[in-house]
C-alpha positions as CSV (number, residue, x, y, z in Angstrom):
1,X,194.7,135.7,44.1
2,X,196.4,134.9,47.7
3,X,199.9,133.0,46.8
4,X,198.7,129.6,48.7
5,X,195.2,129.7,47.7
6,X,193.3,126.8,48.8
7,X,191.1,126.3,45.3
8,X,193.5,126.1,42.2
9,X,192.7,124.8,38.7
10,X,195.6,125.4,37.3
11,X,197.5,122.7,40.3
12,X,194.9,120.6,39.1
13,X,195.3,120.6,35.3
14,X,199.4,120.5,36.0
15,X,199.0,117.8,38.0
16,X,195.9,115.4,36.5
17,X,198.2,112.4,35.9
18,X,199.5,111.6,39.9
19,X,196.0,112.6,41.0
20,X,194.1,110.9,39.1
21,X,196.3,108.1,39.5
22,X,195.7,108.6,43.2
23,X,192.4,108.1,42.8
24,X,192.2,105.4,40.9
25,X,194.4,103.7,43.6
26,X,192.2,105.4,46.7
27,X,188.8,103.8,45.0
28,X,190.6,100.3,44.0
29,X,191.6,99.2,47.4
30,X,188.6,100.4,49.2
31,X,186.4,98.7,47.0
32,X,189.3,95.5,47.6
33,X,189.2,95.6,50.8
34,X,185.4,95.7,51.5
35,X,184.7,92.6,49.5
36,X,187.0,90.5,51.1
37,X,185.9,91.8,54.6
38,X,182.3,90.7,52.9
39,X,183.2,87.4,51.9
40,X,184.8,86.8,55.5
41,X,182.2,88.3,57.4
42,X,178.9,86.6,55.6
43,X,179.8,82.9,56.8
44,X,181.5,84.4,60.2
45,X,177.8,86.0,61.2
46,X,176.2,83.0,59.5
47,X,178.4,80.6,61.8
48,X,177.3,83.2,65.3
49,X,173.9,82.8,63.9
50,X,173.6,79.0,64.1
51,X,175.7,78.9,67.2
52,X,174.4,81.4,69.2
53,X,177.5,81.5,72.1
54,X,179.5,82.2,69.2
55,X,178.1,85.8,68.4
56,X,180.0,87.5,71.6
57,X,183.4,86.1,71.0
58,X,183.4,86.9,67.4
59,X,181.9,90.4,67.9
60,X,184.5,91.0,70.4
61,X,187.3,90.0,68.6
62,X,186.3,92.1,65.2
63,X,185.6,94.9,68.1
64,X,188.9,94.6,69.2
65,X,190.5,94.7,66.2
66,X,188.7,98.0,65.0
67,X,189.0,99.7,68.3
68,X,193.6,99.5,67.0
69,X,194.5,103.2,65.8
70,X,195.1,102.9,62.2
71,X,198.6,104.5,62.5
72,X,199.7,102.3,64.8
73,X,198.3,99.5,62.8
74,X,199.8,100.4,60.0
75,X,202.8,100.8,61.4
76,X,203.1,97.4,62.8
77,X,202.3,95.3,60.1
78,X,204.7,96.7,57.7
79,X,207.7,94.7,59.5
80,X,205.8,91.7,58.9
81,X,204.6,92.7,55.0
82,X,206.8,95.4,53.9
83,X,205.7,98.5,52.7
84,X,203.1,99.1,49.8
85,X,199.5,97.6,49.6
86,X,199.4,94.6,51.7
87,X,199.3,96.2,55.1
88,X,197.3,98.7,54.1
89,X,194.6,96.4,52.8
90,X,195.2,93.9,55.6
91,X,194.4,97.0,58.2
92,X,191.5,97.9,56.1
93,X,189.6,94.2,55.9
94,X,190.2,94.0,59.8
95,X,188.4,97.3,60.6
96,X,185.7,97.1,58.3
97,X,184.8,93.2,59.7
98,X,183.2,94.6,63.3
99,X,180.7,96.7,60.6
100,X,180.3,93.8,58.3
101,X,179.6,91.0,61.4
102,X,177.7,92.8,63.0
103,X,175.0,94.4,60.3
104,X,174.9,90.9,58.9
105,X,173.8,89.0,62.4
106,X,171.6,91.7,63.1
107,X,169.9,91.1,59.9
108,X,169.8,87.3,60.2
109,X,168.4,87.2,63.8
110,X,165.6,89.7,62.5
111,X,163.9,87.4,60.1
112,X,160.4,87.0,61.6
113,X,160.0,83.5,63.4
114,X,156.9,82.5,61.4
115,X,158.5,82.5,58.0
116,X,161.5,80.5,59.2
117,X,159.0,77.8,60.9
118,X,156.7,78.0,57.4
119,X,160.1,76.7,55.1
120,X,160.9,74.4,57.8
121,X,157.1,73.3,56.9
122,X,158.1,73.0,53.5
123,X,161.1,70.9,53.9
124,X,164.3,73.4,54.1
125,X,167.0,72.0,55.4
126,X,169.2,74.8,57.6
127,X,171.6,75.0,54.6
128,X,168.5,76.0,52.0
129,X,166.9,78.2,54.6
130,X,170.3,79.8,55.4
131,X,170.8,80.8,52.1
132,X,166.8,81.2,50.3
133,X,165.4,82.5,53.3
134,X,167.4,84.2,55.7
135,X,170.2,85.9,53.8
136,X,167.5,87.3,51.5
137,X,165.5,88.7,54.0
138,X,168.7,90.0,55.8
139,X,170.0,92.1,52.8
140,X,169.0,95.3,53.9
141,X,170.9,94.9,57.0
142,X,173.4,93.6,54.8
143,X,173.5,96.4,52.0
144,X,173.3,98.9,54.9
145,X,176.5,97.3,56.6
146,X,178.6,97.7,53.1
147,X,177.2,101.1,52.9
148,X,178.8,102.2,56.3
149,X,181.7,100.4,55.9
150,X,182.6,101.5,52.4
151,X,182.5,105.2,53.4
152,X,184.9,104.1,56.7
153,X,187.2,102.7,54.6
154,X,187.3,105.7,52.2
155,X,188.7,107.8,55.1
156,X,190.7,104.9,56.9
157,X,192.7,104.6,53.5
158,X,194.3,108.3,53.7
159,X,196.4,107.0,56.3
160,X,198.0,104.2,54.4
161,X,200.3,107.2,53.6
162,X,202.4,105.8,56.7
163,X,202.8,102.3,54.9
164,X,203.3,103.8,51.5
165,X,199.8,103.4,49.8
166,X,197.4,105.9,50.8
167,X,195.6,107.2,47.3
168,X,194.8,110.6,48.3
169,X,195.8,110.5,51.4
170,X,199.6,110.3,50.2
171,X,198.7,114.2,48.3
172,X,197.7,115.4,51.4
173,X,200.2,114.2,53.2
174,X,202.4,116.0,50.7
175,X,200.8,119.1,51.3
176,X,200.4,119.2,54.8
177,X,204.3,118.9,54.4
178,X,205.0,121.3,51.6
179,X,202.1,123.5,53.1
180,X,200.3,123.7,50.0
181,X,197.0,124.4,50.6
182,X,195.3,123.7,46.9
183,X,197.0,120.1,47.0
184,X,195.0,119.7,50.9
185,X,191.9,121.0,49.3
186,X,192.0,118.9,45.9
187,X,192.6,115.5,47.6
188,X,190.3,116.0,50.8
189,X,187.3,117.1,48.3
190,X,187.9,114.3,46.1
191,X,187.8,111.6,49.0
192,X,184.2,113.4,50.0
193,X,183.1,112.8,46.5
194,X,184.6,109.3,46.2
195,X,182.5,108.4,49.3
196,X,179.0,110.5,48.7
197,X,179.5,108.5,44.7
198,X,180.1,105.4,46.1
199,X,177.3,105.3,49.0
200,X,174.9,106.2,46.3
201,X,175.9,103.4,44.1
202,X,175.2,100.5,46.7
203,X,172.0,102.5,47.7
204,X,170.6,102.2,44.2
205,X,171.8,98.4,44.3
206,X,170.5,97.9,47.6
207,X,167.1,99.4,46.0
208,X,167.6,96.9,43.0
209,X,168.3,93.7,45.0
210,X,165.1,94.2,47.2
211,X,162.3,95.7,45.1
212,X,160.0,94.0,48.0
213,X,161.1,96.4,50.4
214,X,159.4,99.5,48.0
215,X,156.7,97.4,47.4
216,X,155.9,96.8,51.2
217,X,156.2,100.6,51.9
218,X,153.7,101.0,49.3
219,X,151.1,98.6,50.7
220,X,151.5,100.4,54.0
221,X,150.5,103.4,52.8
222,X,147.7,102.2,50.8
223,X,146.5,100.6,53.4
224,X,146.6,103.3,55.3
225,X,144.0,105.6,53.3
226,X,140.7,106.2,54.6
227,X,137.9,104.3,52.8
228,X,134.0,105.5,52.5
229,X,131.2,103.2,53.7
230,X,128.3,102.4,51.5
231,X,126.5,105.6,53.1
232,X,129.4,107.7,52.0
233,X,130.3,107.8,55.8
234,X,134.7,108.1,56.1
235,X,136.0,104.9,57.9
236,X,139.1,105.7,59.1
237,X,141.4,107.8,61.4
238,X,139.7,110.5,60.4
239,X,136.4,109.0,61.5
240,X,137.3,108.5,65.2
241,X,137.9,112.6,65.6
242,X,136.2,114.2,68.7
243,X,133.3,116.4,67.7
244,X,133.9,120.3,67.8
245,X,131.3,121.9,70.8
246,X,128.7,123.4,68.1
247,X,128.5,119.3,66.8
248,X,127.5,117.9,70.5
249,X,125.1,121.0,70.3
250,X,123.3,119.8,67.2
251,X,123.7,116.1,68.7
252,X,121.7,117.2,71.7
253,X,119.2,119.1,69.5
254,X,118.6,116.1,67.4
């Protein structure tokens, strides 16, 4: 075995306790961080939904915010907060708001016309349609949104190292500067798994929140199946297929 390999067991059974306490940290504040982005971004789209000359101010400013490098970010908010989580986290709601806002509004302006006019027919006030009709229909734009942002906010926490909270970042860092190449390896794969884990968690609850979504897929392709006449003729696409040259022939025959 090379003496810096970059795949060691043994540094990871010596050293179980700070990484997984790393990790614990990494998946704590990511999953922190995106739910408060959440809760500000829901009424914040909602709000350039209903005022429509509000959508470009507020996607610019979240755009601004998450076009800051992260270092430097980082770096300038600790004056103001100190060192430890609460820059970190404060950098991390701010960049994951422009994915949030704008997966949200997207969702919300795609609710088909005729089903908002049908619960204006029924009554709904813009309140109840915001919240029975609308958001429903929006969530999967919505779950889609926390999906990409979750996994961005994975990666963007390995740089809290700078402000002193960084998970798994803070190991790498520690091994880019020790040049130990199994510490690199560990933390980088277990950030990749963290992010693959937790982007297939929200998928299956994206799934479970809007079993109409399978259910419309399946129509579709029901529908879809060619169905026989009462002559036992196909009706279908396959029926409208040109006839091959010795078919005309018979045709003409006939």
């Amino acid at each position: 075995m090379p003496p810096n390999p970059w795949f060691s067991w043994s540094y990871v059974q010596n050293n179980w306790g700070e990484i997984s306490q790393a990790l614990v940290e990494h998946t704590t504040i990511t999953l922190e961080a995106v739910l408060i982005a959440l809760v500000i971004a829901l009424p914040l789209a909602a709000l350039a939904h209903r005022v429509r000359w509000l959508a470009v101010p507020v996607l610019g400013m979240t755009g601004v915010m998450y076009t800051i490098p992260s270092l430097a970010l980082f770096s300038i908010l600790v004056p103001f907060t100190g060192i430890g989580r609460t820059p970190v986290l404060i950098g991390l709601v701010m960049y994951a708001l422009l994915i949030l806002v704008r997966n949200i509004l997207v969702g919300l302006q795609g609710v088909d016309p005729d089903v908002r006019d049908a619960a204006r027919g029924l009554g709904y006030g813009s309140t109840r349609l915001l919240a029975s009709v609308e958001m429903p229909n929006a969530l999967p734009s919505i779950m889609t949104g926390v999906r990409l942002a979750t996994v961005s906010t994975v990666a963007l926490v390995t740089v809290g190292f700078v402000a002193g909270y960084g998970g798994l970042g803070t190991l790498m860092f520690r091994g880019f500067r020790s040049s130990y190449n199994a510490q690199i390896m560990t933390a980088t794969l277990l950030c990749l798994l963290l992010a693959v884990v937790l982007d297939l968690l929200l998928l299956l609850l994206g799934r479970a929140l809007t079993p109409w979504s399978r259910t419309r897929g399946t129509s579709s392709r029901t529908d879809s199946r060619p169905t026989a006449g009462a002559a036992g003729a196909t009706t279908g696409p396959e029926s409208r297929e040109p006839l091959e040259p010795q078919d005309r022939t018979a045709v003409r025959d006939a």
